[in-house]
N, C-alpha and C positions, 0 to 999 in steps of 0.2 A: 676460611676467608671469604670464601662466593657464599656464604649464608649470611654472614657478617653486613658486607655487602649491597646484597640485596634487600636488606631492612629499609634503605636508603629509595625505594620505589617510591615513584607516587602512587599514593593510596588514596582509595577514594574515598569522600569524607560525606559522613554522616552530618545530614541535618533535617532529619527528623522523619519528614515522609517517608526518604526514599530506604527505609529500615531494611527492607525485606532485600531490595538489590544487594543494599551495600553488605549485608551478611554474608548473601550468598559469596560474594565476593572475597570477603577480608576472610571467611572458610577455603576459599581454593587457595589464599596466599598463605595461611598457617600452614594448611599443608604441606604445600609446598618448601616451608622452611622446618617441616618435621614439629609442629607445637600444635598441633587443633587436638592431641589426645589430652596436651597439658592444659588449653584453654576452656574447651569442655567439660573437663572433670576435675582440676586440680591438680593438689598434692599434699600429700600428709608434711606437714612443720613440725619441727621439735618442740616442746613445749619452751626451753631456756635453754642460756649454755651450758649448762653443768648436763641436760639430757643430752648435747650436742657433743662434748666432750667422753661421754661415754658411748658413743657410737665406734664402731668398729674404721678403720682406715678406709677400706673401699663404701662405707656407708656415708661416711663423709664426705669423699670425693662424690657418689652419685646426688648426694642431696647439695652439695656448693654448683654442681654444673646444672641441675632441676631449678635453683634459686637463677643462677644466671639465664636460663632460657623462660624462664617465668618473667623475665623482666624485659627480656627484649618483647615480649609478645606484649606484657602489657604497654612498653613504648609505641609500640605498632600500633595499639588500640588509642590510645591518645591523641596519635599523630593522626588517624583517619576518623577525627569528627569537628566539627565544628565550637566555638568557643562556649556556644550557651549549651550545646552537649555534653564538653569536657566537663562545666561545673556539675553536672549531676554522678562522674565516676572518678573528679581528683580527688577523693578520699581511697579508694581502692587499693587495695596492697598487692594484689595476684590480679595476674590475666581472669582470671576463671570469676572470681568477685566482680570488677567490671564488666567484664561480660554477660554475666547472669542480672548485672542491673539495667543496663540496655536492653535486654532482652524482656525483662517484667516493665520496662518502660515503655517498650513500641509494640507488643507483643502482646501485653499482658495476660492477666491469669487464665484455668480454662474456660472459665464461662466469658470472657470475652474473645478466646479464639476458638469458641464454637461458633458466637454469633457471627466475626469475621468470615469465619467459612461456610455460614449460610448463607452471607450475601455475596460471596467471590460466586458458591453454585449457583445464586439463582443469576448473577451477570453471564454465567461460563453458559446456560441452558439458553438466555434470551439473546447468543451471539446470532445476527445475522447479516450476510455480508449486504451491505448499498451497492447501486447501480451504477455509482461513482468509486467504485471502489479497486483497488488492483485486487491480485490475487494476494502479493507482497506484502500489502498493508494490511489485507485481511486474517494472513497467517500470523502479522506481526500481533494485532493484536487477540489473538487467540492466545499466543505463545506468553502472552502477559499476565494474561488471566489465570493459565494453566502455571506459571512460575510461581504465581502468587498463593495458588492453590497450592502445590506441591512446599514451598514456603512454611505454610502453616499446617504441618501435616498431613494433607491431605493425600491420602494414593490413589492416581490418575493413570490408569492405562492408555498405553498407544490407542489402542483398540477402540474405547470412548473418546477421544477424541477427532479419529477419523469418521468415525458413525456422524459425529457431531459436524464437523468440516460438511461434507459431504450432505449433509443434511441442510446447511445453512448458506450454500451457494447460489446466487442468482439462478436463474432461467434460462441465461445464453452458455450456462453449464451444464446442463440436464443430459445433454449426448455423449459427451465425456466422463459424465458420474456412470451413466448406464452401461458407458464399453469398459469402466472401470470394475463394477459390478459384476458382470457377465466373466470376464477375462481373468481377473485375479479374486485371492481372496483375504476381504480387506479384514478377517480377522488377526491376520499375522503381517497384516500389511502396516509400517513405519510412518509415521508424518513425512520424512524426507523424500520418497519416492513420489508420494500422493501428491508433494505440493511442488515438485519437478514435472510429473505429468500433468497438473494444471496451470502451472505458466506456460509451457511447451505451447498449450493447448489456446492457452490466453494471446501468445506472441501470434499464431497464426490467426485467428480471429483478426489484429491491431493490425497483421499485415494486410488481409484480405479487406477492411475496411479503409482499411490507405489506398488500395490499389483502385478501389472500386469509390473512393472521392477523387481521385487523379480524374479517369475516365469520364466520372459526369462533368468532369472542368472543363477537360480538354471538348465534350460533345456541347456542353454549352456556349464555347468557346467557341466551334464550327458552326452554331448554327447563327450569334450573334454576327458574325464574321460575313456570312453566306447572307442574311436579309441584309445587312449593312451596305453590302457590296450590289443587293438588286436596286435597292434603293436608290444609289448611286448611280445606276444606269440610267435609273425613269430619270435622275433629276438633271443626269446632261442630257438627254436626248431632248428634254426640254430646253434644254439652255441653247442645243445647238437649233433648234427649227422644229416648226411644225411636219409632221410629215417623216421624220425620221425614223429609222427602227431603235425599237429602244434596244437593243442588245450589240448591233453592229452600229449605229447611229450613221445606217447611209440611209438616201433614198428610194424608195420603191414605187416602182411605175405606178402610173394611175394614184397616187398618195395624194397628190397637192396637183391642184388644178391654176387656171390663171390666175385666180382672185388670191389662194396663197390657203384654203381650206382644207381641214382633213378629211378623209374619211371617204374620199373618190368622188366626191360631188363635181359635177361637171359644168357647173355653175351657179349662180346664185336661183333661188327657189321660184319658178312658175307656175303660180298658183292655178295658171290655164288650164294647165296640164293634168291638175289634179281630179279624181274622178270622186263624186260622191256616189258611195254604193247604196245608201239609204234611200236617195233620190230617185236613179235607174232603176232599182228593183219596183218601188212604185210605180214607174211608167211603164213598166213591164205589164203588171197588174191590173 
């Protein structure tokens, strides 16, 4: 009954590009209902009923429950594509018939999934991550490249693809690949660990660069603050008088004389008083 059931999933539905995901896909859901053995390879049919009729009782019963789960799968496959998809496998009688025609459709023969696979390798060899880029998005699309590869045959080791990772990360990585290097050994090292210790490594970077944009805020912040605030002095001790200190804005003795001038002058200027040195030295002479 829960097999029954569960045919009723939404399934993801094919419309054209996205082939390779949705296989992958509509493969983990046959399995899981016990049919990706019958959708991949079929099943022997009796030629007519008179060959039908001379099959033994339990031959019967296995080939009436093979027709029955042949047809739910091919239901499933119907259900997960789109309309101008369907037209190309509503003539199909078996899962396995449908399916081998979507498959020479988006797939096709070997000489065009050799070329696909020469250009997934040369995208998968020219990955390299941007300076704008997280770690997260970088691993996503590696992870896309290397599905699509693995998709179309291809066998991809862990192994190549950490060399590759590791090879293709910025510059504010270089300390992190090298303690990665030294400490483990990424021969037998997983994608999952690799790409744990490089956000780890990514988070403290984001943090230490947050802390240290705080600090210049907060120091430019003191310092606008600090001439703001001298400024403000000179410009009352102006407001209040001549003669003022500009920090306490009192008076200080000797500042302002009768006339009201700064600078300790003791009155206005006698030019009597004044000595030319040019002159005396002459008369010296």
């Amino acid at each position: 009954m829960a097999a029954t059931n569960s045919i009723h999933l939404q399934l993801p539905k094919l419309m054209g590009k996205n082939y390779d995901n949705w296989s992958v896909q509509l493969k983990v859901f046959f399995r899981s209902q016990d049919l990706w053995n019958l959708v991949e390879s079929g099943y022997t049919e009796v030629v007519d009923s008179t060959a039908f009729e001379e099959l033994k009782k339990e031959e019967k019963d296995l080939l009436m429950e093979t027709r029955k789960k042949d047809k739910k799968a091919l239901y499933a496959i119907f259900q997960a594509v789109d309309e101008s998809v369907f037209e190309k496998i509503s003539a199909a009688k078996t899962a396995h018939a449908a399916w081998d025609l979507l498959q020479k459709s988006y797939k096709g023969d070997d000489r065009v999934k050799q070329v696909r696979l020469q250009t997934l390798r040369g995208e998968f060899e020219s990955l390299k991550m941007s300076d704008s880029e997280s770690i997260s998005e970088f691993f996503d699309r590696v992870q896309s490249i290397v599905n699509q590869l693995k998709g179309n045959g291809e066998k991809i080791e862990d192994q190549r693809i950490v060399e590759k990772i590791m090879r293709s990360l910025t510059t504010k990585f270089d300390y992190v690949v090298a303690t990665i290097e030294e400490g483990q050994d990424t021969s037998t090292m997983s994608i999952e660990p690799l790409m744990g210790s490089l956000y780890s490594h990514e988070q403290r970077m984001n943090q230490k660069a947050g802390s240290s944009n705080i600090e210049h805020a907060l120091q430019s912040r003191f310092v606008q603050t600090n001439h703001g605030g001298y400024q403000g002095s000179r410009g009352q001790g102006r407001s209040l008088g001549k003669g003022r200190n500009n920090i306490t804005g009192k008076y200080k003795a000797g500042d302002i004389n009768n006339s009201g001038d700064r600078g300790g002058y003791t009155g206005a200027h006698d030019k009597s008083k004044v000595k030319c040195y040019d002159a005396e030295r002459a008369l010296q002479t």
